[in-house]
C-alpha positions as CSV (number, residue, x, y, z in Angstrom):
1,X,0.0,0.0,0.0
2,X,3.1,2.4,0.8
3,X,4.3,1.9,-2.7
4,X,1.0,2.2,-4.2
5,X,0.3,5.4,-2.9
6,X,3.6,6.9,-4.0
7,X,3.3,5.6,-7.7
8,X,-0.1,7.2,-8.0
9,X,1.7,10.5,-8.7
10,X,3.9,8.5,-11.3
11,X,0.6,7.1,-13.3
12,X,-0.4,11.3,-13.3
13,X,2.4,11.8,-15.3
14,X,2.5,8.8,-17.6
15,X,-0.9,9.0,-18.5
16,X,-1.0,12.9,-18.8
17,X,2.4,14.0,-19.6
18,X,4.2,11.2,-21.2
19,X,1.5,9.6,-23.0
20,X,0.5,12.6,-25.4
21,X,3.9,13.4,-26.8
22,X,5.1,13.2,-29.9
23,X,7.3,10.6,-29.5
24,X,8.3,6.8,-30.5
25,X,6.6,4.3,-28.9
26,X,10.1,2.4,-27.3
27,X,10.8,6.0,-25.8
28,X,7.4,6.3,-23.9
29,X,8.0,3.1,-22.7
30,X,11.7,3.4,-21.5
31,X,10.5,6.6,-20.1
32,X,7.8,4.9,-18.5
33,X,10.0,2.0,-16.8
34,X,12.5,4.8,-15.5
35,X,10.2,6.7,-14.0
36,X,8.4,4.0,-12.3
37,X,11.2,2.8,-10.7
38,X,12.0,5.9,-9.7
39,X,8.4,6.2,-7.8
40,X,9.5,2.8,-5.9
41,X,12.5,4.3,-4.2
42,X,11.3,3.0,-0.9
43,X,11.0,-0.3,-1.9
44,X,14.2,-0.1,-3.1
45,X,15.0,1.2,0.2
46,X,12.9,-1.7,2.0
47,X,15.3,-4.4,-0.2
48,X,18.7,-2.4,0.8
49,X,18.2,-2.4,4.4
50,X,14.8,-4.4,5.6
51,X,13.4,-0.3,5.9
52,X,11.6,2.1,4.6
53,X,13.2,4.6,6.4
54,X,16.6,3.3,5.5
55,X,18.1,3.8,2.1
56,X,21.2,1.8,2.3
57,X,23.1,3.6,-1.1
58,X,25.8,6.0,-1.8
59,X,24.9,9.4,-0.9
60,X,24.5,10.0,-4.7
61,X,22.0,7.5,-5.9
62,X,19.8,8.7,-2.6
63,X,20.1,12.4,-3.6
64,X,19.5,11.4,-7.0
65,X,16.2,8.9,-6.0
66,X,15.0,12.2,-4.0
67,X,15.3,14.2,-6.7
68,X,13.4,12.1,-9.3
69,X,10.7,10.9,-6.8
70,X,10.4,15.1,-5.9
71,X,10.4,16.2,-9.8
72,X,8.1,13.6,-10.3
73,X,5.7,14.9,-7.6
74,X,6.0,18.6,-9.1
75,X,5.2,17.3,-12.3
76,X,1.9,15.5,-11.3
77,X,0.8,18.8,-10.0
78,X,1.7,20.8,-12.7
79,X,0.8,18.6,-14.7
80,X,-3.1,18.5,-13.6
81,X,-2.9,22.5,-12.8
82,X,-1.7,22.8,-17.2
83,X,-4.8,20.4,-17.7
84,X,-6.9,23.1,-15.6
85,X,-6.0,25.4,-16.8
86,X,-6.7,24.0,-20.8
87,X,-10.1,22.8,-20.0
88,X,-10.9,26.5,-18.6
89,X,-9.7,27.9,-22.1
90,X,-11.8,25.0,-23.9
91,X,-14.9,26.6,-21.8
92,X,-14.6,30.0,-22.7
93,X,-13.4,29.6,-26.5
94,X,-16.3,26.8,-26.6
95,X,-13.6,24.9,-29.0
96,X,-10.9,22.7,-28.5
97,X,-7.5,23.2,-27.7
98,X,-4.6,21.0,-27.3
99,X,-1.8,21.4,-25.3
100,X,1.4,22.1,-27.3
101,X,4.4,19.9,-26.5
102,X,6.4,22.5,-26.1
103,X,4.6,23.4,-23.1
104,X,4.8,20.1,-21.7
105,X,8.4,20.1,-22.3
106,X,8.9,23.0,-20.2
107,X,6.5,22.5,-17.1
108,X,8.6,19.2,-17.3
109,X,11.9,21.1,-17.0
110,X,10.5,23.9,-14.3
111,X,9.1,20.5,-12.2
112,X,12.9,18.7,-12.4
113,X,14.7,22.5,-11.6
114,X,12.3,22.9,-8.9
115,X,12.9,19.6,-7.1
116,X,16.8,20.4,-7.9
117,X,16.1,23.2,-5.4
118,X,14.6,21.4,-3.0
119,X,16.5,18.5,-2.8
120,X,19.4,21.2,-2.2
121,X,17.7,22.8,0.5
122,X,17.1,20.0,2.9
123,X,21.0,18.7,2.3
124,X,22.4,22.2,3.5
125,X,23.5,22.5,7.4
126,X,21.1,24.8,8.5
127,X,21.5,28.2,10.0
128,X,21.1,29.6,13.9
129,X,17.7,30.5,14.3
130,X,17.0,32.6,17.4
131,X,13.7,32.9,18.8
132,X,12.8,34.8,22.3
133,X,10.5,33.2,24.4
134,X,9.3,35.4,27.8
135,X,8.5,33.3,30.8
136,X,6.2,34.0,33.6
137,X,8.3,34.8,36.9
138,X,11.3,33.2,35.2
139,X,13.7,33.0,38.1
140,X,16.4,36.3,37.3
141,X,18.8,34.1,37.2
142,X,18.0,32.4,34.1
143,X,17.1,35.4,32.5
144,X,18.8,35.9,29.1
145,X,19.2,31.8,29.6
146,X,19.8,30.1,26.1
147,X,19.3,26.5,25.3
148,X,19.8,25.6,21.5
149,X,17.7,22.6,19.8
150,X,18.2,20.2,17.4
151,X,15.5,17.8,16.3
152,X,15.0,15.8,13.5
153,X,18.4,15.1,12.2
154,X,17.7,11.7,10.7
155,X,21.4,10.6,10.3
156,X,21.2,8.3,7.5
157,X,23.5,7.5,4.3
158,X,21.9,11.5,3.1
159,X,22.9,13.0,6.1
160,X,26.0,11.5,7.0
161,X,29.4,12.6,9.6
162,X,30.5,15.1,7.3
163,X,27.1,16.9,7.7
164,X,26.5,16.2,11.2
165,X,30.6,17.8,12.4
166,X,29.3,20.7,11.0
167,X,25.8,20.5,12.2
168,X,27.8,20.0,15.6
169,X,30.3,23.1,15.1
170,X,27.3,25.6,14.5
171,X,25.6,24.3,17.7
172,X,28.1,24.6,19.5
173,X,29.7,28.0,18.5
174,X,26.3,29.3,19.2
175,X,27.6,28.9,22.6
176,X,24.4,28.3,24.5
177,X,23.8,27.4,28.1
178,X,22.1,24.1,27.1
179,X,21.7,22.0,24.2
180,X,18.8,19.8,23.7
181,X,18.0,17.1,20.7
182,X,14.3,16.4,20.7
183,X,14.3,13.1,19.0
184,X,14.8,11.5,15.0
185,X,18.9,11.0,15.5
186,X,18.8,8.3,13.2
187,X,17.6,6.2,10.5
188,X,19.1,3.0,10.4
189,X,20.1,0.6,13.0
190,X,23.1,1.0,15.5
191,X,25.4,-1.2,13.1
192,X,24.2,0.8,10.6
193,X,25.1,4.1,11.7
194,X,27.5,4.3,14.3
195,X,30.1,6.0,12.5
196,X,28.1,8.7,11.0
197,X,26.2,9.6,14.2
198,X,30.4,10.0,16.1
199,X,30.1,13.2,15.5
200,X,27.2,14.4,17.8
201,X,29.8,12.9,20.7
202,X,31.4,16.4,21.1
203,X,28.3,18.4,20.9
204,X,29.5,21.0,24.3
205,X,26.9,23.3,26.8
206,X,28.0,24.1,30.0
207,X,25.0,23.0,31.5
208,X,25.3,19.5,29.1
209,X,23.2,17.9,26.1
210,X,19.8,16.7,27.3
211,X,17.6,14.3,24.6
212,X,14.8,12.3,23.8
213,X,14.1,9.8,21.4
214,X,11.5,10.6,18.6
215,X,9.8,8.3,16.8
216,X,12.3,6.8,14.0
217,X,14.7,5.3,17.0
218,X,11.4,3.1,17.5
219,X,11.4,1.9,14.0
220,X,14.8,0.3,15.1
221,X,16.5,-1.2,17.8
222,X,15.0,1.2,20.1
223,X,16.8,0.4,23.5
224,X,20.1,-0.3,21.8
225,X,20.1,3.3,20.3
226,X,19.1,4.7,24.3
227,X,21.9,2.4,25.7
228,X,24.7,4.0,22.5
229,X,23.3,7.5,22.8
230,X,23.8,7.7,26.6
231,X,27.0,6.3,26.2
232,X,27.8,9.0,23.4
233,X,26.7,11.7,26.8
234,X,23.8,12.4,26.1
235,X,21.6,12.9,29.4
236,X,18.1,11.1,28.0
237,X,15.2,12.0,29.5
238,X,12.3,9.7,28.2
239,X,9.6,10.0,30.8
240,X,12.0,11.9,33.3
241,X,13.8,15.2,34.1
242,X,16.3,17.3,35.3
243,X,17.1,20.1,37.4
244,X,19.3,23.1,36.6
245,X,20.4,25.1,39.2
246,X,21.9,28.6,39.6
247,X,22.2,30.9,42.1
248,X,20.1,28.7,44.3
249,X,16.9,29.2,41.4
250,X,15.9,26.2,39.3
251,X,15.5,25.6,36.0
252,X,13.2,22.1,35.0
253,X,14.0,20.3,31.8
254,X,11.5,17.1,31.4
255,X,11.1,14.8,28.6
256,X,8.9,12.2,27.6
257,X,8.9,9.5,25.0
258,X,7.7,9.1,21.7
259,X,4.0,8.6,21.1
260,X,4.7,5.5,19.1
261,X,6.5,3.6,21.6
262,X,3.5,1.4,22.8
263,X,3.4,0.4,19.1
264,X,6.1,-1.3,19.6
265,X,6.2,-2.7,22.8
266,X,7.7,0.6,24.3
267,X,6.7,3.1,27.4
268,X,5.0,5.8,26.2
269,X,4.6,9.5,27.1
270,X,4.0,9.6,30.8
271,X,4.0,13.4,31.8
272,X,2.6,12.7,35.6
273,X,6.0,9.9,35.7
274,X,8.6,13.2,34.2
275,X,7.5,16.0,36.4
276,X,7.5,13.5,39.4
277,X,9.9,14.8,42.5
278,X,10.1,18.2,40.3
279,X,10.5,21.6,41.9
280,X,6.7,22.6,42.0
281,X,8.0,25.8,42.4
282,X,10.8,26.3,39.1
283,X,9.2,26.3,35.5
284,X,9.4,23.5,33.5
285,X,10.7,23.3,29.4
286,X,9.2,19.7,28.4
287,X,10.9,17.8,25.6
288,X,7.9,16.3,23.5
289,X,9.0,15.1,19.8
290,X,5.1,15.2,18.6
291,X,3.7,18.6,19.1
292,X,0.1,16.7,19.4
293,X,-0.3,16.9,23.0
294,X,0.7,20.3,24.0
295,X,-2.1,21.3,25.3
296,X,-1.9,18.6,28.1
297,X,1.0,20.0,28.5
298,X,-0.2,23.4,28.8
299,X,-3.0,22.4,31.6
300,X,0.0,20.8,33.2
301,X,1.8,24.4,33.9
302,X,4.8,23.7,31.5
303,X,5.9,27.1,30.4
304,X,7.9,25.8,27.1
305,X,7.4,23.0,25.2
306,X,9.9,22.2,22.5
307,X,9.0,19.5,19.6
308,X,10.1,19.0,15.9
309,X,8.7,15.8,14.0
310,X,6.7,17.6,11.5
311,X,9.7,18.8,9.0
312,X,7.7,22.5,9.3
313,X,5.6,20.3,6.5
314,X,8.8,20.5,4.3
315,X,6.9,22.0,1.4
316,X,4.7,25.5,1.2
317,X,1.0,24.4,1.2
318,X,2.0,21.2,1.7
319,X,2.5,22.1,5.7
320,X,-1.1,23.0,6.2
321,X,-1.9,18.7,5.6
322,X,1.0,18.2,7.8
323,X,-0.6,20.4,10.5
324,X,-4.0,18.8,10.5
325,X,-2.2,15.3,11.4
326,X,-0.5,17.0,14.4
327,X,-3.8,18.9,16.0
328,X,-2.8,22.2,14.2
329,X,0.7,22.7,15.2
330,X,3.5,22.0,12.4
331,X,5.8,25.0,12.6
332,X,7.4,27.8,14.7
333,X,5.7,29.8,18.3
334,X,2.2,28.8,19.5
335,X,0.7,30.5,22.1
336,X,-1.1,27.5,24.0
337,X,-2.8,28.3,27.2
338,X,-0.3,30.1,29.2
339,X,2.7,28.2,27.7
340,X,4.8,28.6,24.3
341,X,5.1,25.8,22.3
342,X,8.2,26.1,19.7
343,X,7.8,23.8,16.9
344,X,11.3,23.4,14.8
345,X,11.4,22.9,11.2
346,X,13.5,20.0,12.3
347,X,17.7,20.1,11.8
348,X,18.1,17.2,9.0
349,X,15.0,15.2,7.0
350,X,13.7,11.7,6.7
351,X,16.1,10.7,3.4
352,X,12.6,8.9,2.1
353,X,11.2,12.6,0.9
354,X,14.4,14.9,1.0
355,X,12.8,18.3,-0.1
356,X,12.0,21.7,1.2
357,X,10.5,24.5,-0.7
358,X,9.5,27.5,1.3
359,X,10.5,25.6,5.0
360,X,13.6,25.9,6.1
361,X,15.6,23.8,8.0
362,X,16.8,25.2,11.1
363,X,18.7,24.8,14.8
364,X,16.9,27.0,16.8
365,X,18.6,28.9,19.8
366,X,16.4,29.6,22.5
367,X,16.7,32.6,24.5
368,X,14.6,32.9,27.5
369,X,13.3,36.4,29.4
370,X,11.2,36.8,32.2
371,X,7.8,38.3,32.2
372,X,5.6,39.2,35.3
C-alpha cells in the first residue's frame, strides 16, 4: 500500500504528460520504466536495508532517488494544474484546444529544476535560528538563559558525519547554556550508523546535552540506540527530568517518550511519571518530539514545550496537511494556554522525501526572558 500510494503521482504523469507526446513508442515506454522505478524508491530502500526509512546507497544514488521521486511529484501537480487550466480555455473559447508539447516540455523542465532546489535545501547545514521566548516569573537568574535545539536530524546514508561535524560546530559556536536534541537522531540501525552519528559525541553546553528519542529510534532497535546515545553523553530524558540550578533558582527540563513507543512494545509519554519529585516551584521546558499533546501540556503548567517531527511540513502548502495530522501545530511559536510551544522545522530530514521549498531547516537557539 506504501508503494502504491507513491506511484499514483507517477501514473499522473505517464498518462497525462508522457502519453501525449510526440514521441516513438520504445521512448514512452523506457521513459515509462525509469520513472516508475523511480516512484518505488522506498521499496528499493525496504530491499537495501529491511526499511523504509533506511536507504542503504551512496549518498549520490539517494540524492539522485530524492530528486526524481520530488520532480516527479512537481510534475503531477503541474501537470493537472496545465490540464486546468486547458479545459478553462476550452470553456470559454467553446472549441478545443490541445496542449502544445512544447509546453509540456517546459513545465517538465521547471518540475525537475524545482525539485533540484529542494533537494538542495534539505541537504544544506542549516542556519542559527533565534527565537525569544518570555517566561512568567522566570527566576532572574536564568534570565537571558539560552538553550539551542536540534531535532530531526535523521542521520542516514543523506545525512552523514560530514554533515553532522558541521551541524555539531554551528551548535556549538552558538555557545548556548544548554543544548537539547528532541528526538529523530537516526535512520538506520546502530550497526548501521555508528560512525556517521560520532560526531554528535562532542556536541559542548555548559550546562550539558539533554535528549529524547522521537519516533524513527522506534522503528529500530530502540533500547540499543538509548543504551549507544547515553553512552555517546547524552543525558536522555524519556519519561523523566532534570534540574538546573543557579544561584540557588531552578530551571526544569523534562522529557517524555515518543507517542509510538506502545506500538512497539515501548513506554510511552508519561507526563505525571517526568515531572514527578520536580521543583513545583521552578518552570518547566518539556521535551515532546510530537507537538500533538501540548495542550496537556499546557494544563500541566509547563511554560515551554519544545517539539520537531513535522519537518515544518517540508513544502509550502504542503504544511497545512501536515498540520492537520499534528492537531494544528506544524511550525514555529504557539501561544497554547499560558505556555509557548516552539515547533522546529527540524535540523536534518527523513532521506525517504528529502525536499524543502519554502521551509527551512533550522537549529533554533532559544533565549529565554522573564515576564511578570
Amino acid at each position: 500500500m506504501f508503494n502504491l500510494v507513491f506511484a499514483i503521482p507517477t501514473l499522473i504523469v505517464l498518462a497525462r504528460w508522457l502519453w501525449p507526446l510526440p514521441l516513438p513508442l520504445w521512448a514512452k515506454v523506457s521513459a515509462g520504466i525509469l520513472m516508475l522505478a523511480a516512484s518505488q524508491f522506498h521499496l528499493w530502500s525496504r530491499f537495501s536495508s529491511g526499511s523504509v526509512f533506511a536507504p542503504e546507497f551512496p549518498r549520490f544514488v539517494v540524492i539522485l532517488f530524492n530528486w526524481a521521486f520530488g520532480a516527479l511529484l512537481l510534475l503531477a501537480v503541474f501537470q493537472l494544474a496545465l490540464d486546468l487550466g486547458t479545459l478553462i480555455t476550452m470553456l470559454v473559447r467553446q472549441e478545443i484546444v490541445r496542449e502544445p508539447a512544447g509546453l509540456r516540455y517546459a513545465v517538465a523542465a521547471l518540475a525537475a529544476l524545482v525539485a533540484a532546489i529542494g533537494v538542495a535545501n534539505a541537504l544544506r547545514v542549516p542556519p542559527v535560528r533565534d527565537v525569544t521566548v518570555a517566561i512568567h516569573d522566570l527566576p532572574a537568574s536564568f534570565d537571558g538563559y539560552t538553550i539551542v535545539q536540534l531535532t530531526d536530524l535523521h542521520i542516514s546514508r543523506l545525512f552523514t558525519a560530514a554533515w553532522a561535524k558541521a551541524v555539531v560546530d554551528r551548535a556549538n559556536a552558538a555557545d548556548a547554556d544548554l543544548i537539547v536534541v528532541t528526538g529523530d537522531f537516526i535512520d538506520g540501525s546502530v550497526e548501521m550508523r555508528h560512525t556517521d552519528v560520532e560526531p554528535l559525541r562532542l556536541l559542548r553546553a555548559p550546562d550539558g546535552v539533554y535528549a529524547i528519542p522521537g519516533n524513527h529510534e522506534h522503528f529500530f532497535d530502540y533500547r540499543a540506540w538509548m543504551r549507544h546515545l547515553a553512552g555517546m553523553g547524552f543525558r536522555m530524558l524519556p519519561n523523566a527530568h532534570a534540574v538546573i540550578n543557579r544561584g540557588g533558582e531552578r530551571l526544569v527540563i523534562a522529557g517524555v517518550t515518543d507517542l509510538s513507543a506502545p506500538s512497539v512494545g515501548e513506554v510511552g509519554p508519561d507526563l505525571a511519571l517526568a515531572l514527578k519529585g520536580a521543583p513545583v516551584e521552578a518552570p518547566v521546558v518539556l521535551l515532546d518530539h510530537q507537538p500533538r499533546k501540548a495542550r496537556t501540556a499546557a494544563a500541566r503548567g509547563v511554560a515551554l514545550q519544545l517539539s520537531g517531527h513535522t519537518h515544518g511540513g517540508m513544502i509550502v502548502g504542503l504544511d497545512r496537511l501536515v498540520a492537520r495530522g499534528n492537531a494544528g501545530f506544524v511550525s514555529g511559536r504557539y501561544a497554547v494556554g499560558g505556555m509557548t510551544l516552539y515547533v522546529s522545522n527540524g535540523t536534518g530530514l527523513w532521506p525517504g522525501f528529502a525536499l524543502r521549498l519554502g521551509v527551512p531547516s533550522e537549529i533554533t537557539r532559544i533565549t529565554l526572558r522573564r515576564t511578570k
